[in-house]
N, C-alpha and C positions, 0 to 999 in steps of 0.2 A: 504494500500500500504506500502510496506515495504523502507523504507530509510536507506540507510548506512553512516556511517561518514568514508569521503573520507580519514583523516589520518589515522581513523582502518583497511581503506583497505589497503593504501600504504605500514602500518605496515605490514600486512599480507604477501602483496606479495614482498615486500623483504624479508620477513624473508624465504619463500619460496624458493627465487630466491639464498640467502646463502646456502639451505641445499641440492639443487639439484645435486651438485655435489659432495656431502656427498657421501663414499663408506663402507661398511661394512668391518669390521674386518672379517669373518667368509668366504662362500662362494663369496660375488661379493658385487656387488653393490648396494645400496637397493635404491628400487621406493616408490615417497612420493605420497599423496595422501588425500586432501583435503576435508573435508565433514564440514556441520554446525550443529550442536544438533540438535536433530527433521530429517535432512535428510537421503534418502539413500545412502550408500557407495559400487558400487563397488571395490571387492580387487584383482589386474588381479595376472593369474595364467594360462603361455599356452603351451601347449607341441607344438610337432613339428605337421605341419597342416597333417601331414601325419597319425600320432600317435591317438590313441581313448584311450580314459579316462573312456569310459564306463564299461571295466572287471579291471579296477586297483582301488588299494585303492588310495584315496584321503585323506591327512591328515592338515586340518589347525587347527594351534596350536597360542599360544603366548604365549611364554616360559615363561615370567614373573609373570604367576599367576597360582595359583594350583585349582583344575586343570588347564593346557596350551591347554586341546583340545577346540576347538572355534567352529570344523564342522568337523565330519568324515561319508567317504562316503568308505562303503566298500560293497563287493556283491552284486552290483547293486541296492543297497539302502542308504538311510542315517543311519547313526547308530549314536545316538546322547545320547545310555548309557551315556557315559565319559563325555560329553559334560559340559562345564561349565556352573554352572544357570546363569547366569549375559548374557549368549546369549540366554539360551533357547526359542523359538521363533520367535528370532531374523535372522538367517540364510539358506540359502541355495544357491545351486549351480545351476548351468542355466545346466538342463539335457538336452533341445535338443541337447546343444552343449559340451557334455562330447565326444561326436564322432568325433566331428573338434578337439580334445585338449585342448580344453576352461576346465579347470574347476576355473574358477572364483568365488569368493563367492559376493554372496550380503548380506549386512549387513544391516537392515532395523532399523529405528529409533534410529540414531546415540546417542549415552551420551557423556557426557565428557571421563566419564571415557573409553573409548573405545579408546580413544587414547595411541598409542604403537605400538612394533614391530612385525608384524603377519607373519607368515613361512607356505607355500603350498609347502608339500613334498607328492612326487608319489612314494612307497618303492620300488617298483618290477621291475620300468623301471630304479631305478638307478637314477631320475631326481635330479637332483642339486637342493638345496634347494631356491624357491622366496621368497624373503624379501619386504614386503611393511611395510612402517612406513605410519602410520594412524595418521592425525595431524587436530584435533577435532577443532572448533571455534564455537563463538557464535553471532548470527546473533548480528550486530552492530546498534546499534540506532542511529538515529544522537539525537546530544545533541547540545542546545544551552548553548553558551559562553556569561559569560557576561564578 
């Protein structure tokens, strides 16, 4: 059974509850998004419910490492050439629902290092770029105090 130490959580979720109103310098605002090492992470990403994402490129990137592609879906498939090794098998998108506008990626077996700021840009529709910052934790032990 897994035990948490209650100050690591409070830390957590105030530090949380500071950065939610955090807004990007660039396009908008960016969405935070909580994962523990070992788990998986949804990173949302949605056009309009009208919109289908299944004849569009999908580009998730994180500009801060070279390569920045994280997951590219073009021509109705994945194209994961570019793709950075630090994800390689780590990623994909929920295809039933590239047709509602979902193109969400799942990140599977979170690291630390996976933490940073990830960008889902559509080129064709012109979609504004989403910003989620990915904020990695490590499951918390409790510990006795003496």
């Amino acid at each position: 059974m897994k035990t948490y130490s209650v100050c690591g959580l409070w830390t957590l979720l105030m530090y949380i509850i500071s950065i939610s109103s955090t807004s990007s310098d660039t396009d908008g605002t960016v969405q935070h998004i909580v994962a523990l090492v070992g788990d998986d992470a949804i990173l949302p990403c949605t056009l309009s419910s009208t919109v289908s994402a299944v004849y569009q490129s999908v580009e998730w990137q994180r500009p801060d490492l070279k390569p920045k592609e994280v997951h590219l879906y073009r021509d109705e498939k994945d194209d994961l050439v570019l793709q950075n090794p630090v994800f390689r098998g780590r990623t994909s998108l929920f295809k039933e629902e590239l047709e509602n506008g979902n193109a969400s990626l799942k990140l599977t077996r979170v690291e630390l290092s996976d933490a940073g700021n990830y960008t889902c840009y559509i080129p064709l529709l012109d979609h504004q770029k989403t910003i989620i910052q990915l904020i990695v934790g490590r499951d918390l032990q409790l510990q006795q105090e003496l």
